[in-house]
N, C-alpha and C positions, 0 to 999 in steps of 0.2 A: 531584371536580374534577380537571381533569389540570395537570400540567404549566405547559401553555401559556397553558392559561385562569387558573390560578391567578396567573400572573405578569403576563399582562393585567390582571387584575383589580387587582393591587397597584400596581402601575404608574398607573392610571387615578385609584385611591382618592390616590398619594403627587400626583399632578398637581394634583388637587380641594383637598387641603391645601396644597399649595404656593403655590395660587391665595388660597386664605380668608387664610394667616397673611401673602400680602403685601398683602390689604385692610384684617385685623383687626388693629390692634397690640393690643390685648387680650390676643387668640388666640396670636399673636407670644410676646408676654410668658412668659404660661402656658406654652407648651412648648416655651419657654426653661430655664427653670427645672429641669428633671431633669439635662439636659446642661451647665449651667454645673455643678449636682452633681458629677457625673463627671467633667468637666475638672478640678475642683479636687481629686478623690479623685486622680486618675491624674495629674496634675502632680506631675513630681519636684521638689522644692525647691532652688533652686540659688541660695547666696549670693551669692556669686563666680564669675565663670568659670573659668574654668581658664585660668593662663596659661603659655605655655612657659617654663623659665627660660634667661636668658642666661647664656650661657659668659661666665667669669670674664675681665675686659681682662689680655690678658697685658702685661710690662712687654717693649718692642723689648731685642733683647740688649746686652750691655755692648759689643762688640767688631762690628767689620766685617769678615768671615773673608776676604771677597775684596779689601779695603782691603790689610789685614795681611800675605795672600800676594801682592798687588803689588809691597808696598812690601819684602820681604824674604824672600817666597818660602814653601816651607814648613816651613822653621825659624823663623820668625819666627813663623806661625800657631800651629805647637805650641808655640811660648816662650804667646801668649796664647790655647792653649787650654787648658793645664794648670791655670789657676785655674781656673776652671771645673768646676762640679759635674756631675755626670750632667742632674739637670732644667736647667740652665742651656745644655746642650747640645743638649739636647731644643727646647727655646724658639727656640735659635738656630737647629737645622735647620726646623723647623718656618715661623720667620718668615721666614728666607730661600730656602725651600724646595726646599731641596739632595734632599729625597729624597721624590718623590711618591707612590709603593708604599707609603709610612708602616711602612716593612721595620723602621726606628728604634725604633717604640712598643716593640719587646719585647726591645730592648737597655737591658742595666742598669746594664753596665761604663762608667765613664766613658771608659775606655782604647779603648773600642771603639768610642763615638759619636764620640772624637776622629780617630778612624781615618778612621770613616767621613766625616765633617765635612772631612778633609783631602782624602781621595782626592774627592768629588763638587765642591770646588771646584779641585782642578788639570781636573777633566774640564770643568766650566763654562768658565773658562777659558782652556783650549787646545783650545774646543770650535771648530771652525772652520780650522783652523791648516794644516788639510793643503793647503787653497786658497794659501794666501798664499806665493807661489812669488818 
């Protein structure tokens, strides 16, 4: 048989069956049964779904850096940025988001995230400035 004829032929015979098992629920039935087999062999078991975990709620920071250099500039921001630990610095840029490059994550120095924390809010702040004639 070639090819062609061979894929005819199967073709014709899967029609003919397709025809009997939507008359025979019987027939139906019966060659069911291998393939529920196999679905049940080849079904991976899944408890639970997997689900993403959420990031941890951070707490908002203790201090308002743009309040505090308002109100007394940037001595006043380093008077209360010196409490402040390195993560609590972190938190603060992070929620008020003085630095979108996240250049911060691989700063360790608290002396340096203060740095940076000062200079991105004199820059926010007198962002604009050169207009105001």
């Amino acid at each position: 048989m070639s090819d062609e004829r061979l894929n005819k032929c199967m073709a014709e015979m899967l029609h003919i069956l397709a025809e009997e098992v939507a008359g025979n629920k019987r027939l139906a039935s019966r060659l069911s049964v291998p393939w529920q087999a196999y679905i049940a062999e080849s079904a991976i078991p899944a408890d639970k779904p997997q689900r993403k975990k959420k990031a941890p709620v951070k707490e908002p920071p203790a201090i308002d850096p743009f309040k505090a250099f308002l109100e007394g500039g940037s001595i006043l921001l380093l008077k209360s940025l010196d409490n402040l630990d390195a993560a609590q610095c972190k938190n603060l840029i992070s929620h008020y988001a003085l630095d979108p490059s996240r250049s911060y994550v691989r700063l360790r120095r608290q002396d340096r995230l203060v740095e940076l924390i000062v200079q991105r809010v004199k820059a926010v702040v007198n962002k604009g400035e050169v207009f105001n004639d």
